[in-house]
N, C-alpha and C positions, 0 to 999 in steps of 0.2 A: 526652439533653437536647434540648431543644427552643430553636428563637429565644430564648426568652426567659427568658435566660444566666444574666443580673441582675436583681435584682427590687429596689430601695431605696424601702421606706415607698413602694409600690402603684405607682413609674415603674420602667418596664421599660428596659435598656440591652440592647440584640444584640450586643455585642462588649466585649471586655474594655476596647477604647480607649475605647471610648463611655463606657466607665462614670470613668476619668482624665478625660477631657476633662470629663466632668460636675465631676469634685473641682474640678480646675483652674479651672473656671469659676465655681463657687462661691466656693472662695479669693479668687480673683482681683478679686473684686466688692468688696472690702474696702479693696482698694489698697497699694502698697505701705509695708510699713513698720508697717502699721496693728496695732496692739496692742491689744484687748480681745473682750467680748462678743460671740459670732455672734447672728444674730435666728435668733428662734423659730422659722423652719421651716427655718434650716442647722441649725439645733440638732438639729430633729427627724429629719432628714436622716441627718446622722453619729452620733448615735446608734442609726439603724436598719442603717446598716451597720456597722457594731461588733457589730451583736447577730447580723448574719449573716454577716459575715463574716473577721471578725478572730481569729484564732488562740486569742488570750487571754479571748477572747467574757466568760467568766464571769465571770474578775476583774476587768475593766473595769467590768463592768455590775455588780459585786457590790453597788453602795448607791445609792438613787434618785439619778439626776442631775438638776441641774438647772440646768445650763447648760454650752456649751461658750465654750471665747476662745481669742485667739490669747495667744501670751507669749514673749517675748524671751529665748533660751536663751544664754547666755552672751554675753550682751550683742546677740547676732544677732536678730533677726526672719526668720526664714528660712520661712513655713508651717507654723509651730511649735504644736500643737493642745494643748488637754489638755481633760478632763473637769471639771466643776465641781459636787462630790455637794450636796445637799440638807442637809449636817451642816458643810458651809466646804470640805469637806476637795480637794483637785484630785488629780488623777493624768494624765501626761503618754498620750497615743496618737497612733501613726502613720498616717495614712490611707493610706499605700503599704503598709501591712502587710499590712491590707484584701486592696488587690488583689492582690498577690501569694500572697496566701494563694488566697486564690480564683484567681486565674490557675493556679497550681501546678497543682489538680486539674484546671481546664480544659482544660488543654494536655496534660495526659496522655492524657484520652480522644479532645481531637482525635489527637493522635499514633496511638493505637490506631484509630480512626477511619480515619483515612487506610491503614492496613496494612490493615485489614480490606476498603478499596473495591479491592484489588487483591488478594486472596485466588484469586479465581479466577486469575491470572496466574501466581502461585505454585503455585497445585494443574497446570496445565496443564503448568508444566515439570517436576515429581515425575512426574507421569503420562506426560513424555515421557522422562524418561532412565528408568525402568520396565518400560519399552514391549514387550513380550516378553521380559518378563527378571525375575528374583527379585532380583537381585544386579548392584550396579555399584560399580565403581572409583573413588572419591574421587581428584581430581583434584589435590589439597591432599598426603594422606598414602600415596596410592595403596593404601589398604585396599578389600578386598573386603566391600563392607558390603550390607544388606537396607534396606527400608522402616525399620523403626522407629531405626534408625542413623542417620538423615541428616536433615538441613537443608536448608532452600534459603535460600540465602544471597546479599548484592549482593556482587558484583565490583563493581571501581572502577568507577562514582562510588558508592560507600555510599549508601544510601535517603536518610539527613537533606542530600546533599549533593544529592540529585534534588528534594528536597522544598524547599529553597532557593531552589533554581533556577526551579522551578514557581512559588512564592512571589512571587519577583522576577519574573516573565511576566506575574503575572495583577496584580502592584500590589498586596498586600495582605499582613497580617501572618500568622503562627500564629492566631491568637487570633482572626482574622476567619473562620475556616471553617465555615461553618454544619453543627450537627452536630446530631443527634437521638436520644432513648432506643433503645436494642436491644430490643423485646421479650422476647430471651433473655438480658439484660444485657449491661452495656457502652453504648457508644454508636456510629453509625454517619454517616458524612458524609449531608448530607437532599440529595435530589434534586433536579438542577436542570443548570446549568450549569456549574457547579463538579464538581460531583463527575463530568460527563463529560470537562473539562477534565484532571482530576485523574489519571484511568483511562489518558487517553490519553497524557499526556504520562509515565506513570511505564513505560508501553508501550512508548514510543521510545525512551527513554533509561535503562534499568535492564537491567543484564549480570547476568541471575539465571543462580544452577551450586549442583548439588546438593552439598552436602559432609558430609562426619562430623561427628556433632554434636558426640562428642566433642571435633574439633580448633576448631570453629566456638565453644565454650565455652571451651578452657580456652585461643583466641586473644584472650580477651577481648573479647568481640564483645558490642557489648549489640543487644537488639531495636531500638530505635531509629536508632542510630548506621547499623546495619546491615541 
């Protein structure tokens, strides 16, 4: 992926917040309490992200629409949305659906993202407990294992708890990381200042140790967590 994350009817958002802050400001223009019709170009708006990115995309869109409103859900006004088809008929949607459905996928590749911009730090230590050697001792189950046996794994702090950490230094969410297409698939952090912020700081602070994959798998270790 490239900057530009979001794309709603030809505006671009860079960040997954950019693109809430956008709903929110739209909604918000309404006031509160307000109950009926959006105009013509909220309309066009949340109908263009529905059609990109809401889970249920198809059904939603199954019958011309032609108009959205707000509407009072059990007495509440809460940013309550629904669809309004061209035959009377309405059907309720969520615009947090939206993003979260698109966040979802976004923050996985960030996540893979980030493991990837330290690949090499992980290859350096496989290559150092190695290091004239066919076979080393798992520190975890004290097995005599080979290359294709073993993981390298975080020791306390765990990656997501380095990745936090990093997070909270730099002032910014998941979802702000600027990330970009893999040529060989996947996605990769885009180059700048972040991703040397990112290198360095997983540097200092990440206790990488080679282990058995076995025991690294069946300790319930996910890639992320870990």
């Amino acid at each position: 992926m490239d900057e530009e994350m979001y794309i709603v009817l030809g505006n671009t958002y860079n960040s997954f917040a950019a693109l809430k802050r956008e709903c929110r400001r739209r909604l918000a223009a309404y006031g509160q309490g307000y109950i009926g019709p959006l105009n013509e170009d909220d309309v066009a708006w949340f109908v263009d992200l529905i059609k990109q990115m809401h889970p249920a995309a198809p059904e939603k869109l199954c019958k011309p629409v032609a108009g959205v409103e707000f509407y009072s859900r059990y007495g509440v006004s809460n940013n309550n949305l629904r669809l309004v088809y061209g035959d009377g008929s309405k059907c309720d949607f969520s615009w947090n659906a939206c993003c979260r459905s698109k966040q979802s996928s976004d923050l996985s590749s960030i996540k893979n993202a980030l493991r990837t911009a330290i690949n090499d730090q992980v290859g350096a230590v496989l290559a150092k407990a190695f290091l004239g050697k066919d076979l080393i001792v798992c520190p975890m189950t004290f097995e005599v294992l080979g290359r294709d046996a073993v993981h390298v794994d975080h020791a306390p702090p765990a990656f997501a708890d380095i990745v936090a950490m990093w997070l909270r230094r730099e002032r910014i969410e998941l979802c702000d990381v600027p990330i970009e297409k893999d040529p060989h698939g996947g996605a990769l952090m885009k180059p700048g200042r972040l991703l040397e912020s990112w290198w360095k700081f997983h540097r200092q602070h990440a206790n990488l140790r080679v282990v058995s994959a076995k025991w690294n798998m069946q300790a319930g270790k996910h890639e992320w967590t870990h």
